[in-house]
C-alpha positions as CSV (number, residue, x, y, z in Angstrom):
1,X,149.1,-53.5,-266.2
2,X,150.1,-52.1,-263.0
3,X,148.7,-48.3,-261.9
4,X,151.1,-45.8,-261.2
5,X,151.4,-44.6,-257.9
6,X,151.1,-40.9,-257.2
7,X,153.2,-39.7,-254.6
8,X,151.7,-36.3,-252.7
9,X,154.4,-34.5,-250.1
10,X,153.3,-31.7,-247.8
11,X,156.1,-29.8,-245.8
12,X,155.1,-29.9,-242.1
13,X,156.7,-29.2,-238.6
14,X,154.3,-31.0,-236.9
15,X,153.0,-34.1,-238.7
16,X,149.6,-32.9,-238.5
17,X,149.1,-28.8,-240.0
18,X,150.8,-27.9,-243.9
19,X,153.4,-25.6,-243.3
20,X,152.6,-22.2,-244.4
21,X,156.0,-21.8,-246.8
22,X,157.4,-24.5,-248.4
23,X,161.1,-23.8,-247.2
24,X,160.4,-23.6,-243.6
25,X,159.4,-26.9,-242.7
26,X,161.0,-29.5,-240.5
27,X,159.7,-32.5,-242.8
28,X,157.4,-34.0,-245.4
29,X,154.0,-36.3,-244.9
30,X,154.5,-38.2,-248.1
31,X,151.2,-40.2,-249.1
32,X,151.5,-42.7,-252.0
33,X,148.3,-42.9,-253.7
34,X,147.1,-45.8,-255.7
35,X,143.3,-46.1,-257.2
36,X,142.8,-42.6,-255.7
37,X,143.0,-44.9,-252.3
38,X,146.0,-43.9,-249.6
39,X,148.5,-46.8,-249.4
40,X,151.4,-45.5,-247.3
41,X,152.2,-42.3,-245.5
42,X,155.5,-41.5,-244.5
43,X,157.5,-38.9,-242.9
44,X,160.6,-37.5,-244.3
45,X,163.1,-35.1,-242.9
46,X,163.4,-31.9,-244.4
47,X,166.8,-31.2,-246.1
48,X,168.7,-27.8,-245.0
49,X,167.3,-24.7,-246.7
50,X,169.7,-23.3,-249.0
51,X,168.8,-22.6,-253.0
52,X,167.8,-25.7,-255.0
53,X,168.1,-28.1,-252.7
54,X,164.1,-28.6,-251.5
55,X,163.3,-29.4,-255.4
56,X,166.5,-31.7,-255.7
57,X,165.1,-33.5,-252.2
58,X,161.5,-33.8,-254.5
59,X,162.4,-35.2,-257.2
60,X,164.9,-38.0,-255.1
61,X,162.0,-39.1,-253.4
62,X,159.6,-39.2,-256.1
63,X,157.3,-36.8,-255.2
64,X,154.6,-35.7,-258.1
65,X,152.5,-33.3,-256.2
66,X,153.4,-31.0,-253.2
67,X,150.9,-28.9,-251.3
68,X,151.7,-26.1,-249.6
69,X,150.8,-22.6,-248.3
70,X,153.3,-20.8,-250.3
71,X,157.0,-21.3,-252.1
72,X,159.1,-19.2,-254.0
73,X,159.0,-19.1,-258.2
74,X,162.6,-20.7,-258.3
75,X,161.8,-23.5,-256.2
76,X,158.4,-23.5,-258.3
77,X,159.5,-23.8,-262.2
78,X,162.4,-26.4,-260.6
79,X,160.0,-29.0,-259.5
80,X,157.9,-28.3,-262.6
81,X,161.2,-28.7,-264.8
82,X,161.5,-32.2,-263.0
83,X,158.0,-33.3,-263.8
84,X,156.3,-32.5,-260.5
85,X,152.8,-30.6,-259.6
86,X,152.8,-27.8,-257.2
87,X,149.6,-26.6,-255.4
88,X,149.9,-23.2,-253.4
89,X,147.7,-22.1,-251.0
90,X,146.4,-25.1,-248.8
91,X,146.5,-24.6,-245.0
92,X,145.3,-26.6,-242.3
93,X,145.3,-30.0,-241.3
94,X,147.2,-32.3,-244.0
95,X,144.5,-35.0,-243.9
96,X,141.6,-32.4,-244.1
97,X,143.5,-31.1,-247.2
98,X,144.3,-34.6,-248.8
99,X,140.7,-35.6,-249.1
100,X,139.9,-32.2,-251.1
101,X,142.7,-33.2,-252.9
102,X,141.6,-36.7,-253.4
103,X,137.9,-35.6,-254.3
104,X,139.1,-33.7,-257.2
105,X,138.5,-30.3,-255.8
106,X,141.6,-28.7,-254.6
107,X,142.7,-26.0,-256.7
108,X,146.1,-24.1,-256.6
109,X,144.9,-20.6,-255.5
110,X,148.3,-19.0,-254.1
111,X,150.5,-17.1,-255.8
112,X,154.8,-17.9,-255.4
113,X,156.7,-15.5,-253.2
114,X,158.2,-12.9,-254.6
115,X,160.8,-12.4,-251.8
116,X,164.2,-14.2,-250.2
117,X,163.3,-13.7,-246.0
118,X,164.6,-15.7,-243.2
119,X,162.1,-13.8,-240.5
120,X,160.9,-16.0,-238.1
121,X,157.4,-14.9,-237.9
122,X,157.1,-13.8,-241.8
123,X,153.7,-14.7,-243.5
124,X,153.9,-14.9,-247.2
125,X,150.8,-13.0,-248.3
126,X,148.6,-15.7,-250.9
């Protein structure tokens, strides 16, 4: 029997630090999990923002869980409709978060934006 591998994406612009909204990020660190041990990371490129397409760009790449500092309720109850896990509220360095995540201890404590915005400088309140 083989173990199913959990695949965990984080939108980031800088490889490093979770990008504070979901739908502003220039790409995903995707880590595929096996036996609650990392077994690849990779970095994917963000698709362009427009409505639906982020969750679409999810489920292609077979993403279960994304962490991130905030997204909007559509973008939400899509990637849930497709099966995936959404965690809101992590910022921070993506490794730093990961291990909380992988320790069992991470805990979705953001709520979704309730907004449509295109500021540069916005910060979703969480």
């Amino acid at each position: 029997m083989t173990n199913e591998i959990l695949r965990v994406g984080f939108p980031t612009n800088d490889e490093i630090n979770v990008e504070e909204h979901f739908g502003h990020c220039a790409k995903f660190v995707v880590f595929s999990i096996e036996d609650g041990k990392i077994v690849n990371r990779e970095v994917l490129e963000a698709p362009e923002h427009a409505p639906g397409v982020f969750p679409r760009f999810i489920a292609d790449n077979n993403i279960n869980v994304v962490i991130t500092g905030g997204m909007g309720q559509r973008a939400i109850d899509l990637i849930k409709e497709n099966g995936g896990q959404v965690i809101l509220g992590a910022s921070g360095n993506i490794a730093s978060v990961l291990k909380v995540f992988l320790d069992g201890a991470l805990y979705s404590k953001g709520s979704a934006c309730a907004h449509h915005h295109h500021d540069e400088g916005h910060k979703c309140e969480h």
